[in-house]
MIVO-672418 format. One record per atom (N, C-alpha, C): residue number from 1; residue in one letter; atom name; x negated, y negated, z. Coordinates in nm, 3 decimals. Last residue first. Layout:
<pts>
[NUM "a" "CA" [X Y Z]];
...
</pts>
This chain:
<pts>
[175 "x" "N" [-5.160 -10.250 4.470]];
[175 "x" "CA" [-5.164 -10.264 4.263]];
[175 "x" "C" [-5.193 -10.172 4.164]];
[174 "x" "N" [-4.906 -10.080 4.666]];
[174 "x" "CA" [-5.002 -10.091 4.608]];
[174 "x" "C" [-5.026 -10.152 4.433]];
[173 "x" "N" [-4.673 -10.179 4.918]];
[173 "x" "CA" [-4.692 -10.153 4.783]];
[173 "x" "C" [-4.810 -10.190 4.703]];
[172 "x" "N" [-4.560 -9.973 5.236]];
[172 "x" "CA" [-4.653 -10.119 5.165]];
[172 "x" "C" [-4.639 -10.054 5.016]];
[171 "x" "N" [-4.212 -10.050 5.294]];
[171 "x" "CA" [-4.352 -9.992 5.284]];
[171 "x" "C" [-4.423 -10.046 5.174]];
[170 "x" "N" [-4.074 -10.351 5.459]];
[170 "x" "CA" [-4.093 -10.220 5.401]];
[170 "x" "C" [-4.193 -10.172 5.366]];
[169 "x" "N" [-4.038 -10.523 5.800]];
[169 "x" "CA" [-4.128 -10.540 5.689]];
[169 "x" "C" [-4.118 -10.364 5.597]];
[168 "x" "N" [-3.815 -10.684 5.966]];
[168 "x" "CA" [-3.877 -10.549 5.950]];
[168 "x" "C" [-3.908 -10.574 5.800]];
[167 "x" "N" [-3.606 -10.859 6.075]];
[167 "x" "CA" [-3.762 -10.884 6.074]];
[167 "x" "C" [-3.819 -10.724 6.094]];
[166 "x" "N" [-3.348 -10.607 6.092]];
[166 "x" "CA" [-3.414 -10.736 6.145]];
[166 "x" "C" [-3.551 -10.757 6.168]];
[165 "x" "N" [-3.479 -10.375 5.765]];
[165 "x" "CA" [-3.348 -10.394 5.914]];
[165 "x" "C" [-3.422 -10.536 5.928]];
[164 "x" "N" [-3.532 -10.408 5.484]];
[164 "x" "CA" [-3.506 -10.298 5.548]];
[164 "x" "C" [-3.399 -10.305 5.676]];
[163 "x" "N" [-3.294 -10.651 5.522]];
[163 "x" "CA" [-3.351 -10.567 5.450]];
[163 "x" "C" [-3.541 -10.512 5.477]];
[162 "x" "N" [-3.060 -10.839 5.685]];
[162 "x" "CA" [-3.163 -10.772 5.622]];
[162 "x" "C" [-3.141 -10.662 5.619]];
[161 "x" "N" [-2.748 -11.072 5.678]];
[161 "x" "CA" [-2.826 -10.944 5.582]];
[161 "x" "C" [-2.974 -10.942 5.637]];
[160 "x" "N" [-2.532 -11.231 5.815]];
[160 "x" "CA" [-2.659 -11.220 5.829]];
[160 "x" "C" [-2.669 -11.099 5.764]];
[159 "x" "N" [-2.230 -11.502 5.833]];
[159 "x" "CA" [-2.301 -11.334 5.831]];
[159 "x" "C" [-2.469 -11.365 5.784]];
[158 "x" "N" [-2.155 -11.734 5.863]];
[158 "x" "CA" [-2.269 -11.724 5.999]];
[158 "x" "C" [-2.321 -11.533 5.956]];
[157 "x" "N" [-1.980 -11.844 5.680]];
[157 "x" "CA" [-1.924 -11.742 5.791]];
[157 "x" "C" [-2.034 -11.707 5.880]];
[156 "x" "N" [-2.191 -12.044 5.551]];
[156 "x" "CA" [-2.014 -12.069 5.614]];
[156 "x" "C" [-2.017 -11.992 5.700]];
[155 "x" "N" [-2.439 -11.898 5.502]];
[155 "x" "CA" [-2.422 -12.043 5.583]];
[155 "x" "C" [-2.262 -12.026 5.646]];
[154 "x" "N" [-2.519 -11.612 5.496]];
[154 "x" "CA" [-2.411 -11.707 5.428]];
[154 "x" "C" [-2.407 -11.800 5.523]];
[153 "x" "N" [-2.840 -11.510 5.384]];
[153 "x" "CA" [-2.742 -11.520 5.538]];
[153 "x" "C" [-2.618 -11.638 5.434]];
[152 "x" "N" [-3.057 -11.212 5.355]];
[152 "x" "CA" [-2.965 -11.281 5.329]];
[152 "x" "C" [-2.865 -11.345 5.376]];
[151 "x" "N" [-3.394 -11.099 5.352]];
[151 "x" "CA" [-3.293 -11.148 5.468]];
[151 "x" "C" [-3.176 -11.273 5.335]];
[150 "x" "N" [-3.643 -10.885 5.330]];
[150 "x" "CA" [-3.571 -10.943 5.263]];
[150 "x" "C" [-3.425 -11.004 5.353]];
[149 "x" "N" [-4.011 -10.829 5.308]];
[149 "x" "CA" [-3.902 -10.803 5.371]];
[149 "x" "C" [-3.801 -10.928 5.327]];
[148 "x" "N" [-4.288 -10.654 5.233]];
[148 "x" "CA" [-4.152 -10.679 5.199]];
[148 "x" "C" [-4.079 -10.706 5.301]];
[147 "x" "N" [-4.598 -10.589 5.131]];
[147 "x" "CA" [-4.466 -10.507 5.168]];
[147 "x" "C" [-4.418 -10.655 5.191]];
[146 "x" "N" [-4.900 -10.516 4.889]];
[146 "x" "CA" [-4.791 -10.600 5.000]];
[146 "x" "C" [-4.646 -10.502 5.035]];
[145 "x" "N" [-5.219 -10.483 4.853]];
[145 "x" "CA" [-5.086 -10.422 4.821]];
[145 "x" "C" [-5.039 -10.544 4.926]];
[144 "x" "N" [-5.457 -10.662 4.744]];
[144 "x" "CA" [-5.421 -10.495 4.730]];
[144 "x" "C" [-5.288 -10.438 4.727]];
[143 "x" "N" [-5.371 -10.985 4.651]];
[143 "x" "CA" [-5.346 -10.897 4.733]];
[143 "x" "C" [-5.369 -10.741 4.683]];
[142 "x" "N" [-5.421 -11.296 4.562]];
[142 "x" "CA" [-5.478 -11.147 4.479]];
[142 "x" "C" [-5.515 -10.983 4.576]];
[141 "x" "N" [-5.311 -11.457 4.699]];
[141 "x" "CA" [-5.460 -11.425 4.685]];
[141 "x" "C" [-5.523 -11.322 4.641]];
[140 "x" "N" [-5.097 -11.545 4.597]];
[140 "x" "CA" [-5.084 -11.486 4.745]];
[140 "x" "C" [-5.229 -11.432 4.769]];
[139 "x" "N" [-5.123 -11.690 4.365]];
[139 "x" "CA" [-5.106 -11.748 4.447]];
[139 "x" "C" [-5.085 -11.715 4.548]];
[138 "x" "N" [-5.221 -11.466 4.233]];
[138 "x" "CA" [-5.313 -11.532 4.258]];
[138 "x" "C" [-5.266 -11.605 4.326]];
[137 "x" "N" [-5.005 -11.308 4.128]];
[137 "x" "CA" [-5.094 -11.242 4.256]];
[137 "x" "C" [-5.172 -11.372 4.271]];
[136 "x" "N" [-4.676 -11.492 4.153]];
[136 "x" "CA" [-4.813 -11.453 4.081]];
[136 "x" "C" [-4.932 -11.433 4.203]];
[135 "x" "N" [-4.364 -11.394 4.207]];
[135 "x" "CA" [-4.436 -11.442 4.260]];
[135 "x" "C" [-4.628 -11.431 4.176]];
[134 "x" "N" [-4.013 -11.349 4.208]];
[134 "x" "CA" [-4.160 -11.340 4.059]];
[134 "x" "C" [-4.244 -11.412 4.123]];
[133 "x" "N" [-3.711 -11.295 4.287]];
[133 "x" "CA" [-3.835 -11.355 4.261]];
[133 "x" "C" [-3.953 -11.306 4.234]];
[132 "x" "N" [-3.360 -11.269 4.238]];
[132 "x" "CA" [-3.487 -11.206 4.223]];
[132 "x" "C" [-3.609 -11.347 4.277]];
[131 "x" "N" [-3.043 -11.061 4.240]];
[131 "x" "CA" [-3.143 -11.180 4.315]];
[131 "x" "C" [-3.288 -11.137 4.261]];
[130 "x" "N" [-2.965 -10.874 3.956]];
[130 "x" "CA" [-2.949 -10.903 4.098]];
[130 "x" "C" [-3.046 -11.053 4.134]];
[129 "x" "N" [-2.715 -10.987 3.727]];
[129 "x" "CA" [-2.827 -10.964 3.762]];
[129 "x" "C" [-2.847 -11.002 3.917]];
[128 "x" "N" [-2.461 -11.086 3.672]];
[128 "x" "CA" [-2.423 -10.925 3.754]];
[128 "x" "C" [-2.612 -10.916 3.774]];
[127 "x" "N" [-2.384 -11.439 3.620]];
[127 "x" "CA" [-2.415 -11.302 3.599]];
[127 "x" "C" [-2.418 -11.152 3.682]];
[126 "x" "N" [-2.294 -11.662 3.829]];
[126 "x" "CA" [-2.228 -11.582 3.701]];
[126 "x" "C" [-2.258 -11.530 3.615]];
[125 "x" "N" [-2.468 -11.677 4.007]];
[125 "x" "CA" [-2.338 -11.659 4.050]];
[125 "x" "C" [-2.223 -11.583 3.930]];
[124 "x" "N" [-2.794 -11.634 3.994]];
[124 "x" "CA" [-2.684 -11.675 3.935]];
[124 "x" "C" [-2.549 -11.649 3.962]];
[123 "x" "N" [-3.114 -11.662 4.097]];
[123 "x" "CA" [-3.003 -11.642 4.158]];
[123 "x" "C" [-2.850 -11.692 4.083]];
[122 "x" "N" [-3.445 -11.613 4.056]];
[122 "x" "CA" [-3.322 -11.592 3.996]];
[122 "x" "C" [-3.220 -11.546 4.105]];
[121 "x" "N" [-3.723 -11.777 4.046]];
[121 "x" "CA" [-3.626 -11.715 4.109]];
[121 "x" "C" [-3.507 -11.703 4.003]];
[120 "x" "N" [-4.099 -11.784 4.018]];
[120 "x" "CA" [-3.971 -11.765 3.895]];
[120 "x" "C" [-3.836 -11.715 4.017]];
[119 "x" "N" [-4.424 -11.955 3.931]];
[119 "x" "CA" [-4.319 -11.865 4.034]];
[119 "x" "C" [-4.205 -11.847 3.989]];
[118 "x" "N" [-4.613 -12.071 3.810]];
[118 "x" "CA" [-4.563 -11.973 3.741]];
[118 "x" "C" [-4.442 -11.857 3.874]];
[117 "x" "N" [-4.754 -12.248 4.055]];
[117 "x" "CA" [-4.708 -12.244 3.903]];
[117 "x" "C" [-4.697 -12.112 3.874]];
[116 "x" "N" [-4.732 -12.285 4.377]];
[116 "x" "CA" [-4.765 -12.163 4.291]];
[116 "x" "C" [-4.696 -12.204 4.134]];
[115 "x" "N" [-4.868 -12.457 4.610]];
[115 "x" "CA" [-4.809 -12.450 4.474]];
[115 "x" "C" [-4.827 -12.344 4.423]];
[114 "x" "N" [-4.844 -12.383 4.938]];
[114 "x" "CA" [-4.887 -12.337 4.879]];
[114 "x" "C" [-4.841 -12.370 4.728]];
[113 "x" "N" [-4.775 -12.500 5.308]];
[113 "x" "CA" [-4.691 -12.476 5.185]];
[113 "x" "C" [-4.803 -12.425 5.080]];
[112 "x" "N" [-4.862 -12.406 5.618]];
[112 "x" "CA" [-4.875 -12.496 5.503]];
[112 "x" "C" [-4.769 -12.449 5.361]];
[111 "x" "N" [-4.727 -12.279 5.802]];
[111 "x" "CA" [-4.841 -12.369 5.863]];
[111 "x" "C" [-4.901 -12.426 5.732]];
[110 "x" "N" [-4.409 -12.314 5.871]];
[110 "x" "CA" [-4.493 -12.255 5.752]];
[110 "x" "C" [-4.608 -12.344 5.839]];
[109 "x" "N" [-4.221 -12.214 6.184]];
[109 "x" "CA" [-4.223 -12.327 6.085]];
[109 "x" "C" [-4.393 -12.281 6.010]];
[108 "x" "N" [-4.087 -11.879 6.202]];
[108 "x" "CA" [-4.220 -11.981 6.292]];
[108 "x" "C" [-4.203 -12.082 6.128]];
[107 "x" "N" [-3.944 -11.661 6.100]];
[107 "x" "CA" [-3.863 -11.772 6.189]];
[107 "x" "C" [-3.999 -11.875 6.202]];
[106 "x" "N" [-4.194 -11.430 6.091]];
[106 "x" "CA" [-4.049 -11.417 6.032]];
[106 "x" "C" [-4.000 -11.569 6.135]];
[105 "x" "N" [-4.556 -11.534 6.123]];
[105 "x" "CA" [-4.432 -11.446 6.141]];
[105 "x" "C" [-4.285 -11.534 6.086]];
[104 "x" "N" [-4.698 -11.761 5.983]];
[104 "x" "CA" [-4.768 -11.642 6.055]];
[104 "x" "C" [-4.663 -11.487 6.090]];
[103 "x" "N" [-4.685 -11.867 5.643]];
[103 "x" "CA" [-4.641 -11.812 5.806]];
[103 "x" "C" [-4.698 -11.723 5.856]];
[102 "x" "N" [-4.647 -12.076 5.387]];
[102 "x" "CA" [-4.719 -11.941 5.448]];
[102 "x" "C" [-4.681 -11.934 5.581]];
[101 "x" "N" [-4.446 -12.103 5.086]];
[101 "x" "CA" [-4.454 -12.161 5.249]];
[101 "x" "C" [-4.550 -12.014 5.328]];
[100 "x" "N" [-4.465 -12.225 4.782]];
[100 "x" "CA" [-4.448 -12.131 4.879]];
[100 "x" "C" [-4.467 -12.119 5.048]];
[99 "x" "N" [-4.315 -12.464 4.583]];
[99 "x" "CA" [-4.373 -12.419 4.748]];
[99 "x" "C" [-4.300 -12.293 4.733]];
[98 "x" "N" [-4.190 -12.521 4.329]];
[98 "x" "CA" [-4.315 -12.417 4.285]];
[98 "x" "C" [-4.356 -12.389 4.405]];
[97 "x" "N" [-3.800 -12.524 4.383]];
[97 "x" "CA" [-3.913 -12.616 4.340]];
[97 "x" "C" [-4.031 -12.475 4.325]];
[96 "x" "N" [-3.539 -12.463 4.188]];
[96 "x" "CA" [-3.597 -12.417 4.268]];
[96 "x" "C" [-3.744 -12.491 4.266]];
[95 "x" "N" [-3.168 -12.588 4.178]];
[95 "x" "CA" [-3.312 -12.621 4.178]];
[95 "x" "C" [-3.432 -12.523 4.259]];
[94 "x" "N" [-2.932 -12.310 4.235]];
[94 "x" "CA" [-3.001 -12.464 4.247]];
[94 "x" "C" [-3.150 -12.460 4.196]];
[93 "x" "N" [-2.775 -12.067 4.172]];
[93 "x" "CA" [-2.755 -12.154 4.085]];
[93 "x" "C" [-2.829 -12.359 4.123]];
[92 "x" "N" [-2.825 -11.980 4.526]];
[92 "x" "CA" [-2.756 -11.937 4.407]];
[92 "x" "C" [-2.759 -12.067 4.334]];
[91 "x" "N" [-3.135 -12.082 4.717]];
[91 "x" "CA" [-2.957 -12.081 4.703]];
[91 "x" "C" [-2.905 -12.045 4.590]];
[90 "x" "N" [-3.442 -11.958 4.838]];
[90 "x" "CA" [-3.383 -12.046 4.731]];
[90 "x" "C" [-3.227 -11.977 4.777]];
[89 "x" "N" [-3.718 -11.888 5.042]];
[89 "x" "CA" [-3.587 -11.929 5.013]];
[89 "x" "C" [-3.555 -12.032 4.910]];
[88 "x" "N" [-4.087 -11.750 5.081]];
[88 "x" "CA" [-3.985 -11.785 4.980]];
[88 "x" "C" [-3.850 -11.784 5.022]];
[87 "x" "N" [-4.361 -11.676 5.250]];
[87 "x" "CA" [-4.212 -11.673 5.294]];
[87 "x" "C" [-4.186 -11.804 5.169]];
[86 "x" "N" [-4.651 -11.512 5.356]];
[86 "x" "CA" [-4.550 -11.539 5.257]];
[86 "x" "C" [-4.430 -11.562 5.273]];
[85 "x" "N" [-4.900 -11.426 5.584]];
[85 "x" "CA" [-4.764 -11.409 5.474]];
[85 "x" "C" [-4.696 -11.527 5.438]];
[84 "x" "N" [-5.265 -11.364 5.544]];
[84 "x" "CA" [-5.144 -11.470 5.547]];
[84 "x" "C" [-4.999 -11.412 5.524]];
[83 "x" "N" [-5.524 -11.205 5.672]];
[83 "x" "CA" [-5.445 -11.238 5.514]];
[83 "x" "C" [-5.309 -11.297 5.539]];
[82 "x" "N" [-5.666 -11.154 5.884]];
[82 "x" "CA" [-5.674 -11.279 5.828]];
[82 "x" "C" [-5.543 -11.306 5.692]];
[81 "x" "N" [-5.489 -10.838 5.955]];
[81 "x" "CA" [-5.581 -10.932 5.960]];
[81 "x" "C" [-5.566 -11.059 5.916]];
[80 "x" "N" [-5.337 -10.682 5.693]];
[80 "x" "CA" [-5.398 -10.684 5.772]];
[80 "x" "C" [-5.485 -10.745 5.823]];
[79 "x" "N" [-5.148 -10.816 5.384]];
[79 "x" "CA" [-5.237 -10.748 5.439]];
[79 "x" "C" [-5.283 -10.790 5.599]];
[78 "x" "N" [-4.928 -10.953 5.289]];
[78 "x" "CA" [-5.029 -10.936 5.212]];
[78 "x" "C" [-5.158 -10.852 5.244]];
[77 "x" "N" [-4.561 -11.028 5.256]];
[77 "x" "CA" [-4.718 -10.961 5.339]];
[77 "x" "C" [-4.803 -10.940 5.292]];
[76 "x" "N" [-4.327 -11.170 5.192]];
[76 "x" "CA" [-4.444 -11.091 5.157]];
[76 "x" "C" [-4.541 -11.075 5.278]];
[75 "x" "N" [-3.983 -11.272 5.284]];
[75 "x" "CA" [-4.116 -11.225 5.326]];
[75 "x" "C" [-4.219 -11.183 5.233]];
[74 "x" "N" [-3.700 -11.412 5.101]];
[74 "x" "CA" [-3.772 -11.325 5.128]];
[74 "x" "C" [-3.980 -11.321 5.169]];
[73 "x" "N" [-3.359 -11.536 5.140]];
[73 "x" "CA" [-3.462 -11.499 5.190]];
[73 "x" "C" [-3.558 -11.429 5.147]];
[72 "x" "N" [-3.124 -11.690 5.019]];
[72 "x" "CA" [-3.168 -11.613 4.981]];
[72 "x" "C" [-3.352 -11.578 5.021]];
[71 "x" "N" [-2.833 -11.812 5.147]];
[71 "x" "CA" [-2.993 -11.846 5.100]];
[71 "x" "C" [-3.047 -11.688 5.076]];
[70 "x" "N" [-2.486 -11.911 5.006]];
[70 "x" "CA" [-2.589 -11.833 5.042]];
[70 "x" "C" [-2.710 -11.884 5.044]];
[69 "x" "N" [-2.347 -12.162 4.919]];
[69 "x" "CA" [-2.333 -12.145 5.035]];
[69 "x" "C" [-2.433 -12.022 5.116]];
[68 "x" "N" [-2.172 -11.972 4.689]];
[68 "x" "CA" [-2.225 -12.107 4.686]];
[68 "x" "C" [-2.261 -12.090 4.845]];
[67 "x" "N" [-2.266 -11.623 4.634]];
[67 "x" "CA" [-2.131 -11.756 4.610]];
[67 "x" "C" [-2.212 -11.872 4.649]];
[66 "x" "N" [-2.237 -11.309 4.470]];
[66 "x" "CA" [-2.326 -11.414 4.500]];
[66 "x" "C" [-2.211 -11.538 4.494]];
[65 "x" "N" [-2.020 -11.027 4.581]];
[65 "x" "CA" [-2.103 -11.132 4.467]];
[65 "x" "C" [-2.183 -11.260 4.531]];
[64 "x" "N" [-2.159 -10.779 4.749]];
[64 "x" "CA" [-2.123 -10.882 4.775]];
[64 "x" "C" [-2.148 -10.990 4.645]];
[63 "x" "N" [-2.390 -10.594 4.759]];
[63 "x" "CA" [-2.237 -10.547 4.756]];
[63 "x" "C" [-2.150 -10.659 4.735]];
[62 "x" "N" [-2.691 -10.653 4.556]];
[62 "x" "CA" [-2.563 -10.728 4.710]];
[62 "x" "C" [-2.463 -10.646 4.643]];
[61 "x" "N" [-3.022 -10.623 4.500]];
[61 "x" "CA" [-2.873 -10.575 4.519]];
[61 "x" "C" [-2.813 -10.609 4.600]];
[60 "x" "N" [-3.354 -10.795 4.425]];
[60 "x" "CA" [-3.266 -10.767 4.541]];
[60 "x" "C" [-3.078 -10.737 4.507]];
[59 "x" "N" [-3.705 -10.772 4.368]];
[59 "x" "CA" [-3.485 -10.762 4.297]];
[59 "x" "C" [-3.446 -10.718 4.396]];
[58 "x" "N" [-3.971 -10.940 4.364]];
[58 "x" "CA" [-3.876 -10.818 4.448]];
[58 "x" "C" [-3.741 -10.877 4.365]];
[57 "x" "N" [-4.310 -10.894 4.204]];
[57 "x" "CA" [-4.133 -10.872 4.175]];
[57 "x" "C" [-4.026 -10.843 4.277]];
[56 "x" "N" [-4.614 -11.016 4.157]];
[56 "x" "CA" [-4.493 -10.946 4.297]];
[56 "x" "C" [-4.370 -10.995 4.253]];
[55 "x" "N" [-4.805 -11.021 3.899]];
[55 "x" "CA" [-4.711 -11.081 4.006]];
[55 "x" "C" [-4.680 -10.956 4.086]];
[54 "x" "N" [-4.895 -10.788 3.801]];
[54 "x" "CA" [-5.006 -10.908 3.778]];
[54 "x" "C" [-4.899 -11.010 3.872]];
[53 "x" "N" [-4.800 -10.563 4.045]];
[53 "x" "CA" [-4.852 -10.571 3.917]];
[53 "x" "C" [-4.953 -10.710 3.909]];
[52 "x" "N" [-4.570 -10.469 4.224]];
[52 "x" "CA" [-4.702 -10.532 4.228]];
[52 "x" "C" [-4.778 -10.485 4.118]];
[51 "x" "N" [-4.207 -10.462 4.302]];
[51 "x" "CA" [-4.337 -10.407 4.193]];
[51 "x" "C" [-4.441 -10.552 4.151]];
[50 "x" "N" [-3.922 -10.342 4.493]];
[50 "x" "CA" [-4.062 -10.445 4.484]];
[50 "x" "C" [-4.140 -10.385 4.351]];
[49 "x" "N" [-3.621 -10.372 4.547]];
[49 "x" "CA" [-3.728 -10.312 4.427]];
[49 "x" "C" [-3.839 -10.462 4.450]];
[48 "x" "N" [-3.346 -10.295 4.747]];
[48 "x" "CA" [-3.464 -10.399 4.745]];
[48 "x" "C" [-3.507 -10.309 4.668]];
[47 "x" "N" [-2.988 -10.277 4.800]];
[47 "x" "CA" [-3.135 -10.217 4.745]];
[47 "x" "C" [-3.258 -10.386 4.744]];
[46 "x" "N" [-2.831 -10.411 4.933]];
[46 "x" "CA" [-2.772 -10.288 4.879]];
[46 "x" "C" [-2.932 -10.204 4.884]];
[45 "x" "N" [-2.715 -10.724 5.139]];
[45 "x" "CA" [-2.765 -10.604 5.084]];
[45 "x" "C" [-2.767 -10.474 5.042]];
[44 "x" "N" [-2.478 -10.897 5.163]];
[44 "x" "CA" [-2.410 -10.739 5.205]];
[44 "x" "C" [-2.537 -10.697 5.116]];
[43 "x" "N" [-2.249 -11.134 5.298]];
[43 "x" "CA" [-2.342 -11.121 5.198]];
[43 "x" "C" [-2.359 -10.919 5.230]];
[42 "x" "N" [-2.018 -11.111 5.442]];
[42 "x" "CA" [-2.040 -11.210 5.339]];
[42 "x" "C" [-2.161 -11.165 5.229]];
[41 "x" "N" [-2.047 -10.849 5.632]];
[41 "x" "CA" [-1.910 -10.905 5.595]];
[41 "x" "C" [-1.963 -10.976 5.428]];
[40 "x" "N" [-2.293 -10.570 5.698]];
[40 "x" "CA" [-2.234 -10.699 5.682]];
[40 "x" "C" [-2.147 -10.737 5.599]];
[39 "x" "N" [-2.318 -10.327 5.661]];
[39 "x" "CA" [-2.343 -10.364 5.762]];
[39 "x" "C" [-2.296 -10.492 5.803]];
[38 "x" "N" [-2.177 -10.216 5.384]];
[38 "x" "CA" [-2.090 -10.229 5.439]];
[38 "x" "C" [-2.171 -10.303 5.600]];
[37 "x" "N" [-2.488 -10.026 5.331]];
[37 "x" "CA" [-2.332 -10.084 5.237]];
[37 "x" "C" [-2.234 -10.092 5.378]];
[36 "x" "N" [-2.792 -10.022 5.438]];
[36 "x" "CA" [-2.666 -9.939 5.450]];
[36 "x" "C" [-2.542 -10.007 5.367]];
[35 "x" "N" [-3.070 -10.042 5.199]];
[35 "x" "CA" [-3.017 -10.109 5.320]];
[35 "x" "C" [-2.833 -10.062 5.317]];
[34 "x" "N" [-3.306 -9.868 5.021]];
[34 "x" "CA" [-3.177 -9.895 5.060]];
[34 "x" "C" [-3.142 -9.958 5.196]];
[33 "x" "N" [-3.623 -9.947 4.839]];
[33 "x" "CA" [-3.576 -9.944 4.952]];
[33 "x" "C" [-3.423 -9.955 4.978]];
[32 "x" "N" [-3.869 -9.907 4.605]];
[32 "x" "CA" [-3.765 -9.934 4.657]];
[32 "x" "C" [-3.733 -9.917 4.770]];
[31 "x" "N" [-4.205 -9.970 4.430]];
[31 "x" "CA" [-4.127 -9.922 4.564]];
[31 "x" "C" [-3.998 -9.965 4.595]];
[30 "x" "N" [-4.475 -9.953 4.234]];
[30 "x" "CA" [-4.309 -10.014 4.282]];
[30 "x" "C" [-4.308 -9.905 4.364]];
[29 "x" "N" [-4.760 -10.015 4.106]];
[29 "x" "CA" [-4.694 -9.975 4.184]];
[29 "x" "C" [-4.592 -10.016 4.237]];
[28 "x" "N" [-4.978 -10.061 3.776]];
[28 "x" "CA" [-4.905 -10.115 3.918]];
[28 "x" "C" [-4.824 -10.034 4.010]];
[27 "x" "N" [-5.233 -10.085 3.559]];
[27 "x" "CA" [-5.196 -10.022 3.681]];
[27 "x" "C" [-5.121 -10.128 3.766]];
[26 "x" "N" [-5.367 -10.285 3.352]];
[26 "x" "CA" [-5.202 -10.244 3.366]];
[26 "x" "C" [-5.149 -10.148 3.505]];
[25 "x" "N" [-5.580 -10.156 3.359]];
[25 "x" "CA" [-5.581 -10.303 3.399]];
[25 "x" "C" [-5.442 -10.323 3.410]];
[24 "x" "N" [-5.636 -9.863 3.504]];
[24 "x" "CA" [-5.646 -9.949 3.348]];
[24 "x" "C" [-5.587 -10.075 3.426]];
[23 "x" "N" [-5.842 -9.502 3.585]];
[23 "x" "CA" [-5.701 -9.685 3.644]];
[23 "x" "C" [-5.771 -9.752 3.548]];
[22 "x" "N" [-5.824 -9.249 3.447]];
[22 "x" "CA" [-5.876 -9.382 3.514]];
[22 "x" "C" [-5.792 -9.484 3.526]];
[21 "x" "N" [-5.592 -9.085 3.354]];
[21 "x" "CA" [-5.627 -9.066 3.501]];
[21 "x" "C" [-5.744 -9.196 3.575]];
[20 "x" "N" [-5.593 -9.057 3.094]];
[20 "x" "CA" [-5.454 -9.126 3.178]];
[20 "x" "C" [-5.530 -9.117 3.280]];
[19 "x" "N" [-5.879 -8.906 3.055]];
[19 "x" "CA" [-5.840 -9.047 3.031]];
[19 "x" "C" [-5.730 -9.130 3.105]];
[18 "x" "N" [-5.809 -8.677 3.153]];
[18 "x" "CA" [-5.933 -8.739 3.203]];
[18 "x" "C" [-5.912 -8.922 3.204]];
[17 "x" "N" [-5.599 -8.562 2.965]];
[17 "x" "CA" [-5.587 -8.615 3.062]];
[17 "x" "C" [-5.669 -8.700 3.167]];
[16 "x" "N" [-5.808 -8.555 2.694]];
[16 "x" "CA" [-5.665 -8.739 2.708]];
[16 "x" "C" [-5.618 -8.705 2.885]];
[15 "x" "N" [-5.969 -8.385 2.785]];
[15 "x" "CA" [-6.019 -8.531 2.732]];
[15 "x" "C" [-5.899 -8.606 2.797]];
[14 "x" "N" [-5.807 -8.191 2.786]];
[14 "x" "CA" [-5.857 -8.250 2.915]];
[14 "x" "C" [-5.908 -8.368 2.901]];
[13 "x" "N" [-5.694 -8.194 2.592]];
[13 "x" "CA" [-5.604 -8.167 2.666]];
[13 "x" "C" [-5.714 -8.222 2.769]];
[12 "x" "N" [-5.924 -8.126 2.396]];
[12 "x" "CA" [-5.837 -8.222 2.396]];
[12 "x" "C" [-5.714 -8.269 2.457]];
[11 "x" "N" [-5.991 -7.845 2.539]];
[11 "x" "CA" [-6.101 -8.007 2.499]];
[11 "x" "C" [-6.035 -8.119 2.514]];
[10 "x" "N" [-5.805 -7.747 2.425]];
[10 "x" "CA" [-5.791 -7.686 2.619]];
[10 "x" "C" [-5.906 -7.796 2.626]];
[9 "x" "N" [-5.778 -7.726 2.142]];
[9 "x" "CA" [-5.670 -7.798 2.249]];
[9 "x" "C" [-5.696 -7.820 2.367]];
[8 "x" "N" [-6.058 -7.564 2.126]];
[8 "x" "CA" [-6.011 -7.690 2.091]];
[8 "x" "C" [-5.936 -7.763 2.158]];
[7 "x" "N" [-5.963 -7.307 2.196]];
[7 "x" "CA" [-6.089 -7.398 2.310]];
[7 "x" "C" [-6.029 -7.533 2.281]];
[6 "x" "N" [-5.757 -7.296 2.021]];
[6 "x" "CA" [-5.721 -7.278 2.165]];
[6 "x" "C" [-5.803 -7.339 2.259]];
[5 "x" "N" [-5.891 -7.251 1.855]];
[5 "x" "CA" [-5.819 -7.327 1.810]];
[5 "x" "C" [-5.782 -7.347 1.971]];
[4 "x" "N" [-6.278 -7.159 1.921]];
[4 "x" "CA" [-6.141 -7.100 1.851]];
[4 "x" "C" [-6.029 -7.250 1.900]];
[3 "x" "N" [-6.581 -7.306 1.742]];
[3 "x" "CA" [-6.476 -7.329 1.838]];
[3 "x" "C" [-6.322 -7.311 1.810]];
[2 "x" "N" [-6.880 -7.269 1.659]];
[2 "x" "CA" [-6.725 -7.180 1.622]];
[2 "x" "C" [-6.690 -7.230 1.752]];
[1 "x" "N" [-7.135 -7.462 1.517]];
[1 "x" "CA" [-7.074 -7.404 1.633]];
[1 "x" "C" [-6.929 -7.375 1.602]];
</pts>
C-alpha cells in the first residue's frame, strides 16, 4: 500500500493527538483566585492556587509578611451532599500536628478530627514562599473535585483576611 508523505503525518498527527486526549493517571486540575490588595491592615491576602492531583495543594499570597501571632486558615469542600468539609489551621514557624478537623460549615466546632499522614504546611516567616498546605486525596476521601476557601486573621490587631470573600467557598476544582 502507497501512502503519500502527507497521509502519513495527517496518521501520526491524529494518532499522538487521540492519545494526549485520554485521561492518564497524572491528570489534574488548578485553579486560582485574586482577593483585592489592600482590604485588610495585618494580614492582607493576594492570590489563592489550588491544584487537585494525588493531594490538594492550596498556596496562599499575602501583601503582608508573615509574623508571629497569625493563623492561617483553610476550608476544603469535597462535594455535594453527604461528603464532609475540611477545615485545616496552623501559625507561622510552629509545630504542625497530622488532625484534620471535619465540619459541617465555616465557625461550627469539627464533629471529628481525621489523621492524615502525609499532610504538609508551610508557613515561614523567613522565607518569601507563600503559605501552603498539601493535603492527600485519601484523607478527604478521594474527592472528584473540591473548592476552597481561605481565611487569615492576626490575633494582635483583630484584622481578618478572606479569600475569595467571608465564608465563601471558590470554584470547584476538578482531578
Amino acid at each position: 500500500m502507497d501512502v503519500s508523505r502527507g497521509t502519513a503525518r495527517a496518521l501520526v498527527a491524529g494518532t499522538v493527538g487521540a492519545l494526549l486526549a485520554l485521561p492518564g493517571t497524572a491528570t489534574a486540575d488548578s485553579a486560582a483566585f485574586d482577593d483585592p490588595v489592600g482590604d485588610s491592615v495585618s494580614v492582607d491576602i493576594t492570590r489563592v492556587r489550588v491544584v487537585h492531583e494525588n493531594a490538594v495543594k492550596v498556596s496562599v499570597r499575602s501583601d503582608v509578611p508573615l509574623d508571629a501571632g497569625q493563623v492561617y486558615s483553610s476550608w476544603i469542600d469535597t462535594g455535594t451532599g453527604p461528603r464532609p468539609t475540611f477545615h485545616v489551621s496552623f501559625r507561622a514557624n510552629s509545630d504542625f500536628g497530622s488532625g484534620l478537623a471535619v465540619t459541617k460549615f465555616f465557625g461550627e466546632r469539627p464533629t471529628r478530627i481525621v489523621k492524615c499522614p502525609g499532610m504538609r504546611a508551610h508557613a515561614d516567616m523567613f522565607d518569601d514562599k507563600p503559605v501552603s498546605v498539601r493535603i492527600p486525596r485519601k484523607c478527604l476521601g478521594d474527592p472528584k473535585r473540591v473548592r476552597v476557601a481561605v481565611k487569615f486573621v492576626d490575633e494582635d490587631s483583630g484584622s481578618v483576611d478572606w479569600a475569595p470573600a467571608r465564608r465563601t467557598f471558590g470554584a470547584w476544582v476538578s482531578r
